[in-house]
C-alpha positions as CSV (number, residue, x, y, z in Angstrom):
1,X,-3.8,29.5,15.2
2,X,-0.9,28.7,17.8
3,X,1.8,27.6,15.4
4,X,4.2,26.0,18.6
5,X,2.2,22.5,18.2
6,X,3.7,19.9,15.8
7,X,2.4,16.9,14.7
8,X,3.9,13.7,13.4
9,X,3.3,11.0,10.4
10,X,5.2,7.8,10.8
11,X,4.8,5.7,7.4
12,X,6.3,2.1,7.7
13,X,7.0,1.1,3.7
14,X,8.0,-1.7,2.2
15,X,11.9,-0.5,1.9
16,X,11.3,2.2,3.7
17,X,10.5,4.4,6.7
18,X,9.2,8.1,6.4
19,X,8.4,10.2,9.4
20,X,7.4,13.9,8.7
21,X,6.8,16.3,11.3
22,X,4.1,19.3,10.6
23,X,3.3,22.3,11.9
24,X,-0.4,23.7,13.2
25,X,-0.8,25.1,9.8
26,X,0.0,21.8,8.8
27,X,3.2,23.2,6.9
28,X,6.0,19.9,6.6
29,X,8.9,21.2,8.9
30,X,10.9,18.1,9.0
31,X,11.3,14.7,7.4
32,X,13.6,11.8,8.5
33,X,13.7,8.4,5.7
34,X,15.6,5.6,5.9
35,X,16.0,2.9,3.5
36,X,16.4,-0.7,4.8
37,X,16.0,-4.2,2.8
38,X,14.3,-7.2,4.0
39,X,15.2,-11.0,3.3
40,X,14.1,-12.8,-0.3
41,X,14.8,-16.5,-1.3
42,X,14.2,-18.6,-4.6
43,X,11.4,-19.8,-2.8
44,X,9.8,-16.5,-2.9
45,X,9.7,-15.7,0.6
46,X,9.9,-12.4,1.7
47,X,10.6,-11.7,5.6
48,X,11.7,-9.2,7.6
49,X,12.8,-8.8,11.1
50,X,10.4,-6.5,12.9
51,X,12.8,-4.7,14.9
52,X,14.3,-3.3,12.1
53,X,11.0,-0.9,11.9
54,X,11.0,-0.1,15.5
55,X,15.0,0.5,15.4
56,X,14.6,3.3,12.3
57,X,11.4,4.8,14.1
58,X,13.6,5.0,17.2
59,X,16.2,6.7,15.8
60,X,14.0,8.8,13.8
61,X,11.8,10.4,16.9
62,X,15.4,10.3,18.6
63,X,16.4,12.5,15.7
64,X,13.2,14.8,16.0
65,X,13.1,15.5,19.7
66,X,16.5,16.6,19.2
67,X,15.1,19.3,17.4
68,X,11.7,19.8,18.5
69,X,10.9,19.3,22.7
70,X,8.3,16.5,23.2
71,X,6.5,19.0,25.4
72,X,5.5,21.1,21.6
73,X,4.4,17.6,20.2
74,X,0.5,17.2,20.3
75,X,0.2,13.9,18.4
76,X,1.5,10.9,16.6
77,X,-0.1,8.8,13.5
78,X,1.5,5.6,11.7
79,X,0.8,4.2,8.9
80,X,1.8,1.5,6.9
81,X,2.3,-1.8,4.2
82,X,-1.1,-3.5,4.1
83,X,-0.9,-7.8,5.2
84,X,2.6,-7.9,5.9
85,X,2.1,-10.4,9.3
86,X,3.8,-10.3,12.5
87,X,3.5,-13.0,15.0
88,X,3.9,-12.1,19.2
89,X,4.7,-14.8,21.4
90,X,2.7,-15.0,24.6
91,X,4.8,-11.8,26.0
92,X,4.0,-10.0,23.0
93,X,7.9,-10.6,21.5
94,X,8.6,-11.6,17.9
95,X,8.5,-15.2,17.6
96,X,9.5,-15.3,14.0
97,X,10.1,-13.0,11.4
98,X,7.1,-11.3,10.0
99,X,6.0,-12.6,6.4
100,X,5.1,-9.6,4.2
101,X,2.2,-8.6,2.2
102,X,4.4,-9.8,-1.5
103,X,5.4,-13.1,0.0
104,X,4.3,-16.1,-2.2
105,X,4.8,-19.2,-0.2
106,X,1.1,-20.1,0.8
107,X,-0.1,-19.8,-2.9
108,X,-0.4,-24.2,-2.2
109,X,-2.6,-22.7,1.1
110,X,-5.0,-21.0,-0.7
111,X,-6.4,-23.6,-2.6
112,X,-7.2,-25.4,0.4
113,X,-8.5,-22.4,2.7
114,X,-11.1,-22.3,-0.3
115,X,-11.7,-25.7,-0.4
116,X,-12.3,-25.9,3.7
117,X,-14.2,-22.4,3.9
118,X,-17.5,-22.3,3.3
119,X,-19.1,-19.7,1.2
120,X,-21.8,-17.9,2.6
121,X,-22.6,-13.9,3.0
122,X,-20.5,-13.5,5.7
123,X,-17.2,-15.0,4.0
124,X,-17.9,-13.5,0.4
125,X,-15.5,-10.8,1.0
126,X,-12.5,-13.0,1.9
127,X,-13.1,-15.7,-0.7
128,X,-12.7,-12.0,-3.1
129,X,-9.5,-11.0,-1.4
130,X,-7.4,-14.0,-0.3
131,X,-4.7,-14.2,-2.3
132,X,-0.7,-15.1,-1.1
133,X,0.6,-12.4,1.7
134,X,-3.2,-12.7,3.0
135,X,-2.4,-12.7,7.3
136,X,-5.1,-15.7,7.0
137,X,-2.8,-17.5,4.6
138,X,0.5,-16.8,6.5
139,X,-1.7,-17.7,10.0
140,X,-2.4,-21.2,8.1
141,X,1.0,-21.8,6.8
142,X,2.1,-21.1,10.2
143,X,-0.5,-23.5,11.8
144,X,1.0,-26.2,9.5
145,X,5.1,-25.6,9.0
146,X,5.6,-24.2,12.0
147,X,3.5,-25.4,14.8
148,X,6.0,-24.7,17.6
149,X,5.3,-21.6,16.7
150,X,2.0,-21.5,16.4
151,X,1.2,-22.9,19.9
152,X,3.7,-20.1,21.4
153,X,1.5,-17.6,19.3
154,X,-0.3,-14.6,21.6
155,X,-0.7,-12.3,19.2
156,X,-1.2,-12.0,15.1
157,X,-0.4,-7.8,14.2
158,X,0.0,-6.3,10.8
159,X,3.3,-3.9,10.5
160,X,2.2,-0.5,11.9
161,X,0.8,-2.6,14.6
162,X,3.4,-3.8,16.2
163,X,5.5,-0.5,16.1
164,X,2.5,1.0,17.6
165,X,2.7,-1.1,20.2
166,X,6.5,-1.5,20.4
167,X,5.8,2.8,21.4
168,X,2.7,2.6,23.3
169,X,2.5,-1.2,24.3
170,X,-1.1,-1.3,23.6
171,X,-2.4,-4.2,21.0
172,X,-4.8,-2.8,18.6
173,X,-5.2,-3.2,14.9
174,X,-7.7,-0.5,12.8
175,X,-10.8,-1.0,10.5
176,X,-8.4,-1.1,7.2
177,X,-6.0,-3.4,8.6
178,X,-8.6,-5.9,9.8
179,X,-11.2,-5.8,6.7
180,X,-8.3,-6.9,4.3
181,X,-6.9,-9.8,6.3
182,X,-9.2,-12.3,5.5
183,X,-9.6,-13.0,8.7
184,X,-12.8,-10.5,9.3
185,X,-16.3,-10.9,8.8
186,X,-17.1,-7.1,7.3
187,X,-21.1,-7.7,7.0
188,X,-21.0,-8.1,11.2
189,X,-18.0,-6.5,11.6
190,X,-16.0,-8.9,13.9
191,X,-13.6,-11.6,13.5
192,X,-14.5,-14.5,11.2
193,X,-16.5,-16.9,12.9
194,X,-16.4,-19.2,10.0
195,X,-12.7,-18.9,9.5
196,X,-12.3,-19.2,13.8
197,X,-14.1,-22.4,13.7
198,X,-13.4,-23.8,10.3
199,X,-9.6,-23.7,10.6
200,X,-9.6,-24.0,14.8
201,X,-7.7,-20.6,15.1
202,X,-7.5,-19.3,18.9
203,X,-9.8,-16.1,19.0
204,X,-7.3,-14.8,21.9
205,X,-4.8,-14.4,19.1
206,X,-6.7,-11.2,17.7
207,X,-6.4,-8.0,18.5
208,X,-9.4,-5.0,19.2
209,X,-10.4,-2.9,16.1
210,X,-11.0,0.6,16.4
211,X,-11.3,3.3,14.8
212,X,-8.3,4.8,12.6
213,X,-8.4,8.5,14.0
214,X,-8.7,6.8,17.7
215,X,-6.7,7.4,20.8
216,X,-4.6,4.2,21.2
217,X,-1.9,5.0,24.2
218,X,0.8,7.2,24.5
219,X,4.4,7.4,23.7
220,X,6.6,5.6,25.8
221,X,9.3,8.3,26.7
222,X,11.4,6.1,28.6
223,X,12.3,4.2,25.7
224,X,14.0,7.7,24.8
225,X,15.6,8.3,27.8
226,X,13.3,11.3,28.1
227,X,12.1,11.3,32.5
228,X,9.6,14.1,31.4
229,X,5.9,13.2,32.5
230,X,4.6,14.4,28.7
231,X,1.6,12.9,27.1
232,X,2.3,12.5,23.3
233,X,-0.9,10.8,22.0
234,X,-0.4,8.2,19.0
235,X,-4.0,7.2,17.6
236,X,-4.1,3.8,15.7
237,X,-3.5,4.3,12.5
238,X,-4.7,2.7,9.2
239,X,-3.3,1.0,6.1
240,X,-1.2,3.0,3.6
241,X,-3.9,3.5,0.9
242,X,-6.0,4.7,3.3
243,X,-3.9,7.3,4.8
244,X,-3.3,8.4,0.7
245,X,-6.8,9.0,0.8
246,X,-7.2,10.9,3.8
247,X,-3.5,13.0,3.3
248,X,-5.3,13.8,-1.0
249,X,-8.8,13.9,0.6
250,X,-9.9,17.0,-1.1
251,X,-9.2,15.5,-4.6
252,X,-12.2,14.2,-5.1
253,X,-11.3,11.7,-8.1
254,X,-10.1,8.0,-8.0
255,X,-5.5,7.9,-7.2
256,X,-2.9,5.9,-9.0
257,X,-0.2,5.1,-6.8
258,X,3.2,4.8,-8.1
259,X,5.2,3.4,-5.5
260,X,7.2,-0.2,-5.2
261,X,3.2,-1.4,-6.7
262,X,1.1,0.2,-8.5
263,X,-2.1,0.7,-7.1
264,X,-5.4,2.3,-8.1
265,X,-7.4,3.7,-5.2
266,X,-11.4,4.4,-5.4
267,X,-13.0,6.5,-3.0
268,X,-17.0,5.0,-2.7
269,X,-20.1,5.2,-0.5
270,X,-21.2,3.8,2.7
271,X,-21.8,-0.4,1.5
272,X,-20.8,0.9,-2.1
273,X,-18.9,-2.9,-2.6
274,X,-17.2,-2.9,-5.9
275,X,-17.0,-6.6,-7.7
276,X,-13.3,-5.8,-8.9
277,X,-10.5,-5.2,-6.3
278,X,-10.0,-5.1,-2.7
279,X,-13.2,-3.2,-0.7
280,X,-11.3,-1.8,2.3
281,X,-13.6,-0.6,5.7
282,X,-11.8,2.8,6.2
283,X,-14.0,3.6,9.3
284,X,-11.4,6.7,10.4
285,X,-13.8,8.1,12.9
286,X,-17.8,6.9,13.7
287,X,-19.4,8.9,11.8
288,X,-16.8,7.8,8.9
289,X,-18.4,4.8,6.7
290,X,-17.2,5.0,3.1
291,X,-15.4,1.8,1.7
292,X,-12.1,2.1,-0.6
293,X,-11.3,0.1,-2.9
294,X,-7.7,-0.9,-4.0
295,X,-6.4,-3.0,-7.3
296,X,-2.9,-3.6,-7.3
297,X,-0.6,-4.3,-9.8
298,X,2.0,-6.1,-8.0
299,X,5.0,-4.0,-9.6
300,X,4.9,-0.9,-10.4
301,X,7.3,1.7,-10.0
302,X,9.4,-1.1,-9.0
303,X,9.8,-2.0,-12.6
304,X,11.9,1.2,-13.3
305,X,14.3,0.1,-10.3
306,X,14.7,-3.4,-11.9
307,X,15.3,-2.5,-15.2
308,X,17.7,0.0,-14.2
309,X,19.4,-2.6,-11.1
310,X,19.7,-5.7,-13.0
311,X,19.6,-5.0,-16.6
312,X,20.9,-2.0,-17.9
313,X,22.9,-1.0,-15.6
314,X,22.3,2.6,-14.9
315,X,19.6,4.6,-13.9
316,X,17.2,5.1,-16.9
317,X,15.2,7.9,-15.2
318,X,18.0,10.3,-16.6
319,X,16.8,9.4,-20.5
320,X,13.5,10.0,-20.2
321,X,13.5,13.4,-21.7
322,X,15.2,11.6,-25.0
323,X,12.1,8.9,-24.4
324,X,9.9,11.4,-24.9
325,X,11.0,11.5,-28.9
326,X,9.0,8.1,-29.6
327,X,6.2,8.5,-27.7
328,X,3.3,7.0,-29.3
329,X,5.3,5.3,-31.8
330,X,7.3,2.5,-29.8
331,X,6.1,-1.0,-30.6
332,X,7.4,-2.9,-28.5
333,X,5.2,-4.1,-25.4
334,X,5.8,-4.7,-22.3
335,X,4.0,-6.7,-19.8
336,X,4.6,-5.4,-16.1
337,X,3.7,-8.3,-14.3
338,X,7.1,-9.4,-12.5
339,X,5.6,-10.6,-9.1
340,X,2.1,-12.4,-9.9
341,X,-1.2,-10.6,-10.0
342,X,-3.3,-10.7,-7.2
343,X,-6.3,-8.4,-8.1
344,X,-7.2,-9.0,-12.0
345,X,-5.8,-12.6,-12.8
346,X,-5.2,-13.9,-9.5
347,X,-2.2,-15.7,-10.3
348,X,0.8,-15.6,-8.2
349,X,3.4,-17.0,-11.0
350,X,2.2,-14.6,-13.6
351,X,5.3,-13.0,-15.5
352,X,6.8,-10.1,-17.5
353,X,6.9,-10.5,-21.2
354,X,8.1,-8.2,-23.8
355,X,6.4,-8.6,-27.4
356,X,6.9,-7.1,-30.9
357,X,10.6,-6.2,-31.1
358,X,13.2,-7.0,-33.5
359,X,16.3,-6.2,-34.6
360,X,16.4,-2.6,-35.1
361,X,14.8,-2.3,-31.6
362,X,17.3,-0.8,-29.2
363,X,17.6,-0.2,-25.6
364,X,15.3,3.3,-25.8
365,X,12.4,0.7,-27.1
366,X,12.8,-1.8,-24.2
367,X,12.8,1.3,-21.9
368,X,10.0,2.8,-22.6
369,X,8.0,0.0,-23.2
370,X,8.8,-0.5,-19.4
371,X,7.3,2.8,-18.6
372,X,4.3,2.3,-21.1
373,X,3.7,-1.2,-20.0
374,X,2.8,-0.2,-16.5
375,X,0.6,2.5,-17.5
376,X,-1.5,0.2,-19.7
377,X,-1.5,-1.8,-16.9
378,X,-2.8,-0.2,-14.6
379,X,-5.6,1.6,-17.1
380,X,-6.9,-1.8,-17.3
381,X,-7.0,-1.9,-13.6
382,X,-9.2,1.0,-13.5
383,X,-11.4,0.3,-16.4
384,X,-11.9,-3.2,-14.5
385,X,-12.5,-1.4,-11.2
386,X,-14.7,1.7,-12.0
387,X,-18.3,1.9,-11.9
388,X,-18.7,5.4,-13.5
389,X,-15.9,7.4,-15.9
390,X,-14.4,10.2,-14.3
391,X,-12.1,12.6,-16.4
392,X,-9.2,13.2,-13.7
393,X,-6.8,11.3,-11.8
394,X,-3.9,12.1,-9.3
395,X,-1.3,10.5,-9.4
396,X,1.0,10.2,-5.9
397,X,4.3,8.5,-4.8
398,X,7.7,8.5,-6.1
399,X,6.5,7.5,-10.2
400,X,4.8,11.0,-10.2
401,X,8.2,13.0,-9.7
402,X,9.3,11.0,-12.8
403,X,9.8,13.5,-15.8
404,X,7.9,11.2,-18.7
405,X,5.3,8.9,-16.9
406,X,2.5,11.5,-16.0
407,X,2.5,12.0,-19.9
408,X,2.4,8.5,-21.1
409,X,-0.4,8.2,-18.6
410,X,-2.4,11.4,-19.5
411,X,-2.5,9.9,-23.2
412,X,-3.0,6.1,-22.4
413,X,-5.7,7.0,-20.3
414,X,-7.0,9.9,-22.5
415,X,-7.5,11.7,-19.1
416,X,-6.0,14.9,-17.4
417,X,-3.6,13.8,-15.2
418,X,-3.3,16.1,-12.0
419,X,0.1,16.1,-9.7
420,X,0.1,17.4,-6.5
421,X,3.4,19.7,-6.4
422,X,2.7,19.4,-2.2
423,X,3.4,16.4,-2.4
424,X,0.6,14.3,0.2
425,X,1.8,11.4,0.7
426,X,0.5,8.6,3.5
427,X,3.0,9.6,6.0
428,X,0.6,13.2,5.7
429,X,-2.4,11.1,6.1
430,X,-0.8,9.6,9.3
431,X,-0.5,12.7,10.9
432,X,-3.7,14.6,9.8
433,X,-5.3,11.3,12.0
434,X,-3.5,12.3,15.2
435,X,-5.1,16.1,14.0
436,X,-8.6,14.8,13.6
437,X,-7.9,13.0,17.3
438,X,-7.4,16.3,19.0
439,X,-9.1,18.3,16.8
440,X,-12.7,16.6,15.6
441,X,-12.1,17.5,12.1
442,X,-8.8,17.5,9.3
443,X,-6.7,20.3,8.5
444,X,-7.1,22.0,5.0
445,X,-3.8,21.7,3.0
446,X,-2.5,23.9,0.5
447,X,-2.1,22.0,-2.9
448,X,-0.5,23.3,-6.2
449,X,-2.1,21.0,-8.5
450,X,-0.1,20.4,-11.9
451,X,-2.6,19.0,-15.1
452,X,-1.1,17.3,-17.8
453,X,-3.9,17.0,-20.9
454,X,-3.4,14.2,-22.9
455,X,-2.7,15.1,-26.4
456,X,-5.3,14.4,-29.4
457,X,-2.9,12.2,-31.9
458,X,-1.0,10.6,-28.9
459,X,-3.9,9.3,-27.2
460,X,-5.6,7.5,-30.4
461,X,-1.9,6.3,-31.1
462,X,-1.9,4.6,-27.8
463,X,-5.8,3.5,-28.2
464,X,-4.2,0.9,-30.4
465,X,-1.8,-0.2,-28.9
466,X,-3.3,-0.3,-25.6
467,X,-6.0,-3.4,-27.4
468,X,-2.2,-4.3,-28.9
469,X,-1.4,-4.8,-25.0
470,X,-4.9,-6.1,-24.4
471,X,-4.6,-8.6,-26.9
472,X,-1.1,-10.0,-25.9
473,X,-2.3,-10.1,-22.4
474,X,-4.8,-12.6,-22.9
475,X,-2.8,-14.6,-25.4
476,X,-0.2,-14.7,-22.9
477,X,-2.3,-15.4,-19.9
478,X,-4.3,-18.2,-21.3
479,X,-1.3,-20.2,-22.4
480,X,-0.1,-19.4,-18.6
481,X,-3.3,-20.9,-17.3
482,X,-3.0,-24.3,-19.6
């Protein structure tokens, strides 16, 4: 095969941007990642302004046709945070800053959208999913705080949206993007009628749905400076779990992502609709139809960042070879939930906790409590999520480079842990879409897969603490709910 075409993956993050340029062998050539920070208050608002994506991506592309001509570049992908909302004016301009997917100032809003809403087959899904950061609960809070804004509003998009469209200046949003806004009716597959005419939304403020691997425009060169008349495809794109998926398609076995959350991804059949997270329309192509499904546990690798940041006071990731001494045998516990929960408990002003320590408990305790805390966690996700046991699980994004947590969750789980030493990540996924668009089919990658076996006494030492976790959990989280 003609290795002079490149692709590209652009993956808008939550505090960051990745774009990765691969070859036809679909070898990574070149990566460009920025960090950037968006705005938080005591009210819990997160917001960010949605030209600081396009201005990274801008430089970014600036960056790689520096290196690589545009003329050698046969396609673009994007990818990106799930929910986070942005609103367009009536010429398609920012009106606002976006409000992303962990903002919790409509948690009030939700009680009423279920109150008003009825529930009938067709709205079953959202009533499952809505939750604070929903694009139906920021359209409503919207509607009500801000209605100058609201009757300037032309167009609702979700983050890889609008830099789509800031590239190609075509509106579309994908299958992913659309199913988990709570504004879509998945059983007929359009926009919510019931949610149009309950909450008297304008239907002009939606944009098409297509299919993920689709042709949606090309790149504007101009906004370059580039006068060459090349046609670099971008196709729409899909949600970051989504493009996980596709990028670790040939693992077939359910993904924990460690990334700022921590999410568990499922891979089912066509209308296989788990009761237990977030059921996701992936629809990458037509003859695509399986549904994933996502639980999320609201901070997960982030936890690391923060107990590192803001109370320690140096970066812990450089003990966790001397953590490794107590495995199995810390008693503290440590509950991981620092930004709500949206998928087990649904409750946005669920905390952290730490349990069981006293005073011959040192920092090592607290810290790998953290690290354990997120793994039980997130096994609870699965065991909530899961209709059938499996015995492996992959685990992606930047928790899977860490030297102790594969471990921990080998023997918490009891299950072979497998690490892709390619790493895949969603910015891969994004570009093996704009493949499949010229292509009809996805490129195979080359994996070194690492296994980590849990180990016999470490995993029944965990068993008990894990119902020691279980058991706090609970206690904690009915007291919460009093």
């Amino acid at each position: 095969m003609d290795n002079t075409g490149y692709f590209i993956g652009i993956d808008i993050g939550t505090s960051s941007i990745k774009t990765d340029v691969y070859n036809e062998s679909f070898e990574l050539i070149l990566e460009c990642s920025d960090k950037y920070g968006y705005s938080s208050n005591e009210k819990e608002w997160t917001e960010i302004d949605p030209t600081i994506w396009t201005t990274h991506v801008h430089r970014q592309l600036s960056q790689i046709f520096e290196k690589i001509s545009c003329q050698l570049i046969k396609g673009i992908g994007i990818t990106g945070q799930m929910h986070t909302t942005v609103f367009l004016d009536q010429d398609h301009q920012p009106l606002r800053p976006a409000i992303m997917w962990n903002d919790k100032r409509t948690a009030n809003i939700i009680e009423k959208i279920k109150a008003e809403l009825k529930r009938t087959k067709q709205t079953k899904s959202i009533f499952n999913i809505l939750s604070t950061g929903s694009p139906l609960a920021n359209l409503i809070w919207l509607m009500e705080f801000e209605p100058e804004n609201y009757q300037r509003l032309g167009k609702i998009l979700i983050a890889k949206d609008y830099v789509r469209y800031v590239l190609t200046g075509e509106l579309l949003t994908d299958y992913c993007d659309a199913s988990t806004s709570s504004l879509y009716d998945v059983i007929e597959e359009k926009w919510s009628e019931e949610v149009i005419e309950t909450f008297q939304i304008k239907p002009s403020i939606f944009p098409e749905v297509n299919y993920a691997s689709n042709f949606a425009g090309n790149l504007d060169l101009s906004l370059f400076g580039i006068e060459e008349q090349v046609m670099i495809p971008i196709v729409v794109g899909t949600g970051d779990n989504v493009a996980s998926v596709i990028a670790n398609q040939s693992q077939n076995q359910p993904i924990f992502s460690l990334g700022t959350s921590g999410v568990v991804i499922l891979t089912n059949q066509e209308n296989q609709w788990l009761t237990t997270g977030k059921n996701i329309l992936a629809k990458i192509s037509a003859n695509d139809q399986r549904i994933v499904t996502q639980g999320a546990l609201q901070s997960g690798a982030k936890v690391i960042e923060w107990w590192s940041k803001n109370i320690v006071h140096q970066d812990v990731t450089q003990f966790e070879e001397k953590l490794t001494e107590k495995l199995g045998e810390n008693q503290v516990l440590f509950l991981p939930y620092l930004n709500g929960d949206k998928t087990l408990f649904k409750n946005c002003d669920l905390c952290g906790a730490f349990y069981g320590f006293n005073l011959n408990h040192d920092q090592t305790d607290f810290t790998l409590a953290v690290y354990e805390g997120v793994a039980f966690a997130m096994k609870r996700l699965l065991q909530q999520m899961q209709t059938e046991e499996q015995q492996n699980i992959l685990l992606i994004g930047g928790g899977a480079k860490s030297k102790i947590w594969p471990k921990i969750f080998a023997n918490i789980l009891d299950k072979t842990i497998c690490i892709n030493r390619v790493s895949h990540e969603a910015s891969c996924g994004a570009a093996m879409l704009a493949y499949y668009q010229l292509y009809q089919k996805f490129p195979e990658l080359r994996n070194e897969i690492q296994e980590i076996k849990p180990e016999k006494k470490l995993a029944k030492n965990y068993q008990k603490k894990y119902q020691a976790f279980i058991n706090f959990s609970n206690a904690l989280i009915k007291k919460e709910r009093r």
